[in-house]
Every structure is written in C-alpha cells, then in structure tokens.
C-alpha positions in Angstrom: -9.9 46.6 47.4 -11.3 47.0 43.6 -7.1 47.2 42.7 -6.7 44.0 44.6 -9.4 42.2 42.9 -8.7 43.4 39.3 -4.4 42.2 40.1 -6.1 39.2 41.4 -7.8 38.2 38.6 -5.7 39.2 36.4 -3.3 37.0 38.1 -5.8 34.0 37.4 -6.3 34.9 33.8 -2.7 35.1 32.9 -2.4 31.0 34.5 -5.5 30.0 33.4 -3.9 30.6 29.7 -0.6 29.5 30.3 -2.1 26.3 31.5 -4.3 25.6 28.9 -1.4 26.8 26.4 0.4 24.2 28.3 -2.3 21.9 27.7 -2.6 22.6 24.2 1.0 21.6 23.6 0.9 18.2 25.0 -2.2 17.5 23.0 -0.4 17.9 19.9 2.6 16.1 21.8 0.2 13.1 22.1 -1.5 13.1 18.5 1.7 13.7 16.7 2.7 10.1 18.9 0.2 8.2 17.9 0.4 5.8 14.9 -2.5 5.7 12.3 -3.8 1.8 11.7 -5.7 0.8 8.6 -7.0 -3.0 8.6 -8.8 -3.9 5.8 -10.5 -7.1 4.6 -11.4 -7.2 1.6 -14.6 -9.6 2.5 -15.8 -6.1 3.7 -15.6 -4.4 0.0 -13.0 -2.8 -1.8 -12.6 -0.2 1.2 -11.0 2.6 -0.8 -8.4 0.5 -2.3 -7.8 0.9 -6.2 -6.8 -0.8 -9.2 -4.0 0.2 -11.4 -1.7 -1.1 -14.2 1.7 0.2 -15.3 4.9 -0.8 -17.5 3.2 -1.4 -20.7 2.7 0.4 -24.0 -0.3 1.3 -26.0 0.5 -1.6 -28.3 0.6 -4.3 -26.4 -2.3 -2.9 -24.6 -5.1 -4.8 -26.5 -3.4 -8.5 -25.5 -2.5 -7.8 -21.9 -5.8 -9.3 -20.6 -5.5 -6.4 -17.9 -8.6 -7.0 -15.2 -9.1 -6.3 -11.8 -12.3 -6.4 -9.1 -13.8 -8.0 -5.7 -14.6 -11.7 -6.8 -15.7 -14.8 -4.4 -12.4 -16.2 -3.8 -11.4 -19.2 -5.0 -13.6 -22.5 -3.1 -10.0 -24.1 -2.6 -8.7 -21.9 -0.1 -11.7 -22.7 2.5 -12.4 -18.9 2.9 -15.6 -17.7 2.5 -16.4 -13.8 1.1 -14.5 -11.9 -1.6 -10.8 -10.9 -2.7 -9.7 -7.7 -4.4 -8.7 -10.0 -7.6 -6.1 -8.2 -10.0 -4.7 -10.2 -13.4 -2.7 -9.3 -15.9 -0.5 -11.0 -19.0 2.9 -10.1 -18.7 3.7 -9.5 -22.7 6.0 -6.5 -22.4 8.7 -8.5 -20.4 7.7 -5.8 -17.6 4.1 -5.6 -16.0 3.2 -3.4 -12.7 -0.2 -4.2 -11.4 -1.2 -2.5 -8.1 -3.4 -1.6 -5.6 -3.7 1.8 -3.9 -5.4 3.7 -1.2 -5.7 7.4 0.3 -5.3 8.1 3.6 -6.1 12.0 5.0 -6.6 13.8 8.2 -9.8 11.9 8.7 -7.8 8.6 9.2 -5.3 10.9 11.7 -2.8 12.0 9.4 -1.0 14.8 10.4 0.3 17.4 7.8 4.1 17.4 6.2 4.6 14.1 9.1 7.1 11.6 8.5 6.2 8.3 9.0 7.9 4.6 9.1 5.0 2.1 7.5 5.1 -1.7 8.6 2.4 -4.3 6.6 0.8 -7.3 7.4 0.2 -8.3 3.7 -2.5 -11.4 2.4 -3.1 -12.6 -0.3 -3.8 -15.9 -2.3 -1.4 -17.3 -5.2 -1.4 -19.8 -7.5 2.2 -19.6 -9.0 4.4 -22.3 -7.6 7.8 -21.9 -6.4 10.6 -22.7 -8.8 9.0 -23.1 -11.8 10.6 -22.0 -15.0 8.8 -19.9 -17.0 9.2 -17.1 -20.3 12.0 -14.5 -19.1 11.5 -15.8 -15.4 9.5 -17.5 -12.8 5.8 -17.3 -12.6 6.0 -17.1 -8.5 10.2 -16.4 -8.0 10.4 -13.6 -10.3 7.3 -11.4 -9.8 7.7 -9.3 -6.7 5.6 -8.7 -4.3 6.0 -4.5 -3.4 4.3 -2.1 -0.7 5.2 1.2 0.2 3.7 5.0 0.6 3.8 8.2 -1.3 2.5 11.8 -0.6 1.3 12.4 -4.1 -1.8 10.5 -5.4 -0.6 7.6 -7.7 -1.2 8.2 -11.3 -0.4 6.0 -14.5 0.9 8.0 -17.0 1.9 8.1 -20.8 5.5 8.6 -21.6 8.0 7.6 -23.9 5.9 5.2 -25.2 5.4 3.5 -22.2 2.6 3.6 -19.4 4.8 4.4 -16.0 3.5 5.1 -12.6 4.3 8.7 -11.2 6.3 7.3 -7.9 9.6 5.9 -7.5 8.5 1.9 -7.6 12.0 0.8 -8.4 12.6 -1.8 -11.1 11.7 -5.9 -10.6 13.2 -7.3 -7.9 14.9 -3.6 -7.0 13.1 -1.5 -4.5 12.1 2.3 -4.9 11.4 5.4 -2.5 7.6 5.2 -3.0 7.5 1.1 -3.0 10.1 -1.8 -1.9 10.3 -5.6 -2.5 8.2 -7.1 0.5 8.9 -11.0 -1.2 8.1 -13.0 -4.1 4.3 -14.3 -5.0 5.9 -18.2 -5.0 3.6 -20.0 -2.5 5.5 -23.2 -1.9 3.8 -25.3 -4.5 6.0 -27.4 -7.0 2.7 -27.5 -9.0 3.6 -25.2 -12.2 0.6 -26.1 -14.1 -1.3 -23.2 -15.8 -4.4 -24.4 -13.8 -3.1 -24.8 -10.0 -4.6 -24.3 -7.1 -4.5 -21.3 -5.3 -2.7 -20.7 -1.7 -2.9 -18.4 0.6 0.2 -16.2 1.6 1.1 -13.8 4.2 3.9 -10.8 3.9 5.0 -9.0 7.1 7.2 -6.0 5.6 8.5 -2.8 6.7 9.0 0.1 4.2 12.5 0.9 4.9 11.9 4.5 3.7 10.5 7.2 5.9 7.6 8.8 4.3 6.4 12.4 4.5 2.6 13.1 4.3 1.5 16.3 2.1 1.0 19.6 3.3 -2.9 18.6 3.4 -2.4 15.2 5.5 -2.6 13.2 2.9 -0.4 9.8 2.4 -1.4 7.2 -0.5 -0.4 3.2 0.2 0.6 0.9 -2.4 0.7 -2.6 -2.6 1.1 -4.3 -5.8 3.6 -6.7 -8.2 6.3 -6.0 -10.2 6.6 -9.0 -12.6 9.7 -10.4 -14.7 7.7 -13.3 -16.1 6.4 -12.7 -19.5 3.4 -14.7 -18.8 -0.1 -14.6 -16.8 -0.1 -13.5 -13.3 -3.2 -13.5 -11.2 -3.9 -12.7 -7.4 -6.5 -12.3 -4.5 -5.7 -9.6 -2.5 -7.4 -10.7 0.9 -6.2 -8.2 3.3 -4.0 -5.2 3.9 -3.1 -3.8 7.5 -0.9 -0.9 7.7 0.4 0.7 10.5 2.1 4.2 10.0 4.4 5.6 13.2 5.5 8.6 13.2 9.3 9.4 12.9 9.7 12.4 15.1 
C-alpha cells in the first residue's frame, strides 16, 4: 500500500511540473507577443524625453543659439499646457536637434528582442511650405526623423565635428537608428521670420527592425535633420510609440 502511494504521488509530482513547465512556456509565449506602448504628452512634463544637438563644430558653437525645454506653447495654436520646445540656428549647413528617451524592462522590454516601432508624431511648426531659404527650405528641407537604437544616444567629438553615436542617416536620407518620417513644412505660404505656429501630425513606421540590449533596454529618437542654414524652432507636443515584437 505504502509502494502504491509513494508511485502515486510521484506520479502527481512528475505532472504537476510538467504542467506548470507547460505553463511557464506559454507565459513567456504571451509576453514576448505583447507590444510595449509609450504615450506621452508633453503637457504632463518632459516624461523622460531628452534634449540633444548634433552636426556642428566647436566653432560655430558660440552662434548656434542652441536651446531646448518645456515652455507654454504658443497662444495661437488654441492648446493649453506646455511643449518640449527645441531651437537651434542652422550655421554649419547641417544641424541635428533631437529628442530621446529610454525604455527598459520596466516599460516591458524584453532582452536581445527585435521589434518593428510605429509613431504617432506631434508637434507645432512655424516654417511654411515652399519657402526659399539659405541652402534650402525652412519647412521642405529640414526633416522630420524617428527611429530606435539599443545603445544610449550620445553626442560626441570627432573630427572636428559634434556627431551622434547612431546611424541617423544624412538630410533627407534615412539611417538604421533613425528614418525620414516627413518634412516640418506645415502648409503655410507664410515665410516670414515671425509666423504663426501650426500644429502637425506624423504617423511613421521605422522600416528597420530594432534589437533591444542584452539588459532590455531600447532608446527612441525623434528629432530634425536640417538643410536650411537658418533658424529652426519646434514644439514637441506628443510622442506615442508602439514597439511589436518581430518574432
């Protein structure tokens, strides 16, 4: 009878842990599914996001007018709260100015994952489309980028030149880390130094799959990649992200 009972439950114990083996796997199955969403309005605060400013050298540095913070957005856009505000004067016939953010295992991202990233991007302008301007457009020929990289973004010194540490691409040429979502134009024919700003929206999917780090860790980027050797300013309103992952 004892030898009965101890095959019996030994017989229990062995299912019991193949089931909840079983139910382990389809746990991960399920969270390895599931896409991380960050929606952020900027009203709320800066909510992680960061400043940064690349393509320029040391020399120029001093006129560049280089500037970025939450500020009440501008009373002509009917919109209440703040904007993540970022500006910059475009003297080096190149100017990056961006925005970035880390994501980590807290937000549900998964270790050495690979994701597809699709954003809902807005964002107030006051560059008019087709206007002529020095070495470009003020709102055709400063592109509007967003992307993702594994590594956390850093601007760095070399060859004489400030360069972000991710593949950006070049102007209105995409990169690995960050592709052309559209232009900053927003419909206006008013070119005037002093016009009014408007209020744009970007839907854009990365085209590039992205892989978290080995410590689920994944850094967005949103910023402007500008051809127009003159002042460009914007109002970041909001940024929503969604990652899925590519399995």
């Amino acid at each position: 009878m004892r030898v009965f009972l101890t095959v019996f439950l030994l017989i229990i114990s062995t299912v019991s842990s193949g089931l909840e083996a079983q139910s382990r796997r389809r746990a991960v199955a399920r969270k390895s599914t599931s896409a991380v969403v960050v929606s952020d309005d900027f009203r709320n605060g800066a909510l992680g996001w960061t400043a940064a400013f690349a393509d320029y050298s040391p020399v120029s540095a001093p006129v560049m007018e280089l500037d970025s913070g939450m500020r009440p957005l501008p009373p002509e856009l009917g919109v209440a709260g703040t904007g993540f505000w970022i500006t910059g004067h475009n003297r080096s016939d190149d100017l990056f100015m961006f925005l970035s953010k880390k994501l980590t295992a807290a937000d549900g991202i998964l270790p050495n994952q690979r994701y597809r990233v699709r954003f809902n991007i807005t964002a107030a302008s006051s560059a008019g489309s087709g206007c002529v301007g020095i070495g470009g457009s003020p709102g055709d020929s400063v592109y509007l980028k967003a992307g993702a990289t594994p590594t956390a973004p850093r601007v760095e010194l070399s060859s004489d030149l400030y360069q972000v540490n991710f593949d950006k691409g070049q102007q209105s040429q995409s990169g690995a880390a960050a592709s052309v979502a559209g232009t900053i134009g927003n419909g206006s024919s008013n070119c005037s130094e002093t016009a009014p700003f408007r209020t744009l929206g970007w839907q854009h999917t990365h085209p590039e799959v992205v892989t978290s780090n080995e410590f689920g860790e994944l850094w967005l980027v949103v910023g402007t990649d500008s051809a127009f050797e003159g002042k460009t300013t914007l109002y970041y309103q909001s940024i929503e992200a969604t990652l899925t992952p590519a399995n």
